[in-house]
N, C-alpha and C positions, 0 to 999 in steps of 0.2 A: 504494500500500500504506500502510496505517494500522498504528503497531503502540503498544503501553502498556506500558510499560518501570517497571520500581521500581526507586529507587538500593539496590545493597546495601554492607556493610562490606569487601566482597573488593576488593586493590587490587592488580594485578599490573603488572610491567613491559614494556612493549609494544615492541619495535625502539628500547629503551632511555628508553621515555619513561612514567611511570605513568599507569596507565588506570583508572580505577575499574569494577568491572564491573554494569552492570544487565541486567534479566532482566524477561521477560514474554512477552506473546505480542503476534499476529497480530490482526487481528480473525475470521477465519477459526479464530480457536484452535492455530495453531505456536507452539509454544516459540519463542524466540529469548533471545541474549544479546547483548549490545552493549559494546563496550569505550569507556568516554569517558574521552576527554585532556584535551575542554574545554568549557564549557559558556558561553553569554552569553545574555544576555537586550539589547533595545534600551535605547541609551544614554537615550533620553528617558522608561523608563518611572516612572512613578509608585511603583509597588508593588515595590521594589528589598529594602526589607526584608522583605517579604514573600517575596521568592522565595529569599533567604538562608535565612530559617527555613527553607520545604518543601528546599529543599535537603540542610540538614543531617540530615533524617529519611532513615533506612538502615535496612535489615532485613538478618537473618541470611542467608545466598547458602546457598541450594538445594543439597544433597549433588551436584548434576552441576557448578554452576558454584565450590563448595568443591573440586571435583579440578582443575580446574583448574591449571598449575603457575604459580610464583610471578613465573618470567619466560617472552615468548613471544616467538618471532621468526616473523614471517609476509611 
C-alpha cells in the first residue's frame, strides 16, 4: 500500500506522547489519517535543510481530523 499524507497544525496527545496529525489518502483514493511521534530522514543525507523547511509546511486539518479530541488513548 502507497498512501500521500500532508503534515497538518493539529497536535494531539497519543498514550501520553504528542502526535502531530497528517491526512491524505490511498492511492486507490481512502481517506486516511496518521498520527506521527516521529519522523527521520538518513543520517548521511545531503539535503537535511531541505527537509526541515518541507517539514515545517502544515495546512489547516480537515473539519473530520479538527474533531478529533485533544488526547487519545488506543
Amino acid at each position: 500500500m502507497k498512501i500521500t499524507i500532508e503534515n497538518t497544525t493539529k497536535i494531539v496527545e497519543l498514550n501520553g506522547v504528542p502526535a502531530r496529525v497528517w491526512e491524505g489518502k490511498t492511492e486507490s483514493g481512502i481517506k486516511v489519517h496518521c498520527y506521527i511521534t516521529r519522523i527521520a530522514i538518513d543520517k548521511n543525507e545531503k539535503r537535511v535543510d531541505e527537509f526541515q523547511k518541507e517539514l515545517q509546511e502544515q495546512k489547516a486539518p480537515s473539519e473530520e481530523i479538527q474533531a478529533i479530541p485533544l488526547k487519545l488513548i488506543l
